[in-house]
N, C-alpha and C positions, 0 to 999 in steps of 0.2 A: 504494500500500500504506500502510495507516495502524497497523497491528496490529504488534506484536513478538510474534512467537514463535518457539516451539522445534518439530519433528516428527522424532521417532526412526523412523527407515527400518531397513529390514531386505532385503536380497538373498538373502533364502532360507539358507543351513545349509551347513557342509561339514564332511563326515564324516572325523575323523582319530583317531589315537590318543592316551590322555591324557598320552602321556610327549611329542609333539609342544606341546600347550601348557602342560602342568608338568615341567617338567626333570626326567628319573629317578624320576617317579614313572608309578602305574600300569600297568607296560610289558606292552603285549599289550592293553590296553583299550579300546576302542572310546570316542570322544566327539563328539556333535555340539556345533557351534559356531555361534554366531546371527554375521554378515557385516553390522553396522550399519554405517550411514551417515546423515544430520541435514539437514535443511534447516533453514535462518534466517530469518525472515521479519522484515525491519527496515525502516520507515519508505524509509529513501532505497535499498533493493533488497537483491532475494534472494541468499541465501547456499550454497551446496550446501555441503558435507562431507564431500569422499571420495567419495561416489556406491557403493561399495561393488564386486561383482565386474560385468565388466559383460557384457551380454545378446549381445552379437555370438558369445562365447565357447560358448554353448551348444550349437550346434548341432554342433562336432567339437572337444566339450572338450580332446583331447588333442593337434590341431593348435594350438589356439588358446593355453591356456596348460603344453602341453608337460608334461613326465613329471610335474612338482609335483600335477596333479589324481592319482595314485596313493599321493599322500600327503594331501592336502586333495580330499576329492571333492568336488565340487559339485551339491547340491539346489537346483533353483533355477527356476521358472518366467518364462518369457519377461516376463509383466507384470511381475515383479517388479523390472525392471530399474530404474535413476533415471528414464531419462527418460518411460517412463511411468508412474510413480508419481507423477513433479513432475505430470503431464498429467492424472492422476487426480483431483489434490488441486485442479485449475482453475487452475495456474500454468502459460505459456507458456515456451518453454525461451529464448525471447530476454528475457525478467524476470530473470533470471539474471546477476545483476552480478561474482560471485565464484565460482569455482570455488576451495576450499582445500582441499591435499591434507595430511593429516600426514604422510605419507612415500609414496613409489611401489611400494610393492609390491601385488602384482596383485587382492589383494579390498578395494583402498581406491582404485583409481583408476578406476571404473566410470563415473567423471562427466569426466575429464578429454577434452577436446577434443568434447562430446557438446552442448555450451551456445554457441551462436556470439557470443555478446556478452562473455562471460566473460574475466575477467581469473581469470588462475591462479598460486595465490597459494604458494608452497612454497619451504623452503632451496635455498637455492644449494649447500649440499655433498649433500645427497640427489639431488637432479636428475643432477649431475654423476658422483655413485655408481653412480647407476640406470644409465648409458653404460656402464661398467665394473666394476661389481661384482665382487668376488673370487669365488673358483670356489666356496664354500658359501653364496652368499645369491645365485646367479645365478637361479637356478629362482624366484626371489621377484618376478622380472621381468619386463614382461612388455612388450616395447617397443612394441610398436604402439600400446600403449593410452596411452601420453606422447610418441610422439617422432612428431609429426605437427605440420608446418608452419602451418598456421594459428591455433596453440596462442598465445597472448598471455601472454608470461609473467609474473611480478612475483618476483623472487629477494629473500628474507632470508636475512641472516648472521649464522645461531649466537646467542649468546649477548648480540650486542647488540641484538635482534628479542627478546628478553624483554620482555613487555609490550607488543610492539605492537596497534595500538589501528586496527582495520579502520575504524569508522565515525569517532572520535575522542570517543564521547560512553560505553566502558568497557562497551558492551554486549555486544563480541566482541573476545576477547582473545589471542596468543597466548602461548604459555610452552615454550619451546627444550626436547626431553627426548629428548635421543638416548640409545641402547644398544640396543634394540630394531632400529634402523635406523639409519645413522650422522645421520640430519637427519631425524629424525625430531622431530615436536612437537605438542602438546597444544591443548586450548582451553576459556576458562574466557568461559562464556555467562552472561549477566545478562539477566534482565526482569521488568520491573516486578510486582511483586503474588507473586513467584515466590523460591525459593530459589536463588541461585546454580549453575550448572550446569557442574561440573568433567568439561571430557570430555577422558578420559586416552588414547582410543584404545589403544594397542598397547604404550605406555608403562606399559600397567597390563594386562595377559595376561585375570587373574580376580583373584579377591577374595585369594587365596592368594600370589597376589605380591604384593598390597598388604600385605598382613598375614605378610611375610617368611616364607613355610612354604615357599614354589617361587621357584625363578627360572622365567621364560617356556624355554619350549622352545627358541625360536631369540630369536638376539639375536647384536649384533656387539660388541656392548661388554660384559661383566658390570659392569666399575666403574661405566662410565655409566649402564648399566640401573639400579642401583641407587641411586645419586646422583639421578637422576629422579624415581625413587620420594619420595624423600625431599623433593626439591624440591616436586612435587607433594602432596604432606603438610602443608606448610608453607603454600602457597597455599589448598590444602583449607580449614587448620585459621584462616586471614588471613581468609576470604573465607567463614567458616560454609557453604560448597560442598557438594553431594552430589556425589561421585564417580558416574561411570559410567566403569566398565573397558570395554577391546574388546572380548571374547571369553568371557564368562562368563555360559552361559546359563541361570543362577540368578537372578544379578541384574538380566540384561537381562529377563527376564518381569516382573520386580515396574515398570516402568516404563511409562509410558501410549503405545503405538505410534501411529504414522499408522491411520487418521484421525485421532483424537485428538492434543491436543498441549498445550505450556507454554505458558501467556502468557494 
């Protein structure tokens, strides 16, 4: 691989209500939701991002990730899944050097253990959460889809994994932004010829929690959620970055999808 780039993926839509992604607002209102997920393409190997929800799930939605599809349903065509999307794009699933999840809940870990070469890159206190979760962020989990033995893991810790630096040359970055999820965090993509690329995942709901109107519907921390925000602000505003939130199917259409890409 000699190319850097960026490719925004998408796992299809899950249909919930807007007060599930903006806190007390909307209630009774139907909203669909775009389920992104990102490949990385960097000189010394491929990066996944979450992978999004994944494709095994489809065929007894409601064995697979349990009562939660009555609250997030899932639109979602079998191709749409990572691994053949990566297969689409001409990348092989053993190219795959990184699998990074920002947190484990179940439409961000579609790529987890899907990649056999894959080193899987996630906090140490989300992984450990995702085992035991308290009884209102249980449904967010969805164990099969991380707790599989052949999984290769690589654990960061919190707050001193700010800034860690995957290749060392500042092209793929993390940034710690729990409240969302307790180990939950961010990543701030660089390439050449291109704008900075601030991806907040889940950390950032839509454009309305960026811009203090909502807090996100679910979250385990409000201080955190909020302190993230802010954190993420700061980096934004260091690093002239465009944001990309998780879940805001406004601003995720104004962005160039797979096929198309950054770089």
């Amino acid at each position: 691989m000699k190319h850097m780039r960026l490719y925004m993926c998408q796992t299809g839509i899950q249909v919930c209500q807007v007060h599930n992604i903006k806190m007390n607002q909307g209630l009774g209102e139907e909203m669909e939701i775009p389920i992104p997920w990102f490949i990385f393409e960097h000189p010394e190997g491929l990066v996944v991002v979450d992978g999004g929800l994944a494709a095994e799930g489809l065929a007894h939605p409601l064995d697979y990730w349990g009562p939660s599809v009555n609250v997030f349903r899932p639109v979602m065509l079998e191709h749409e899944g990572c691994v053949r999307q990566l297969s689409a794009l001409g990348f092989k699933s053993e190219d795959v050097r990184y699998v990074v999840l920002s947190h484990l809940h179940s439409d961000h870990t579609g790529a987890a253990g899907r990649f056999p070469n894959a080193t899987h890159i996630v906090q140490r206190r989300e992984y450990d959460y995702a085992f035991a979760p308290d009884w209102f962020a249980a449904g967010a989990y969805v164990r099969c889809d991380f707790d599989r033995p052949d999984i290769k893991w690589q654990f960061l810790e919190g707050e001193a994994t700010d800034d860690f630096d995957l290749f060392g040359d500042g092209s793929f970055r993390v940034v710690f932004t729990p409240g969302h999820s307790v180990g939950h965090q961010s990543f701030l993509v660089k390439i050449p010829h291109c704008r900075p690329m601030l991806l907040a995942i889940d950390a950032v709901y839509t454009m309305d929690h960026w811009n203090e109107k909502a807090l996100p519907g679910f979250l385990t921390s409000t201080v955190d959620t909020v302190r993230s925000v802010r954190k993420l602000k700061a980096v934004a505003e260091r690093e002239n970055a465009m944001l990309v939130p998780g879940h805001d199917p406004d601003t995720w259409s104004s962005f160039k999808h797979v096929p198309d890409f950054y770089g």
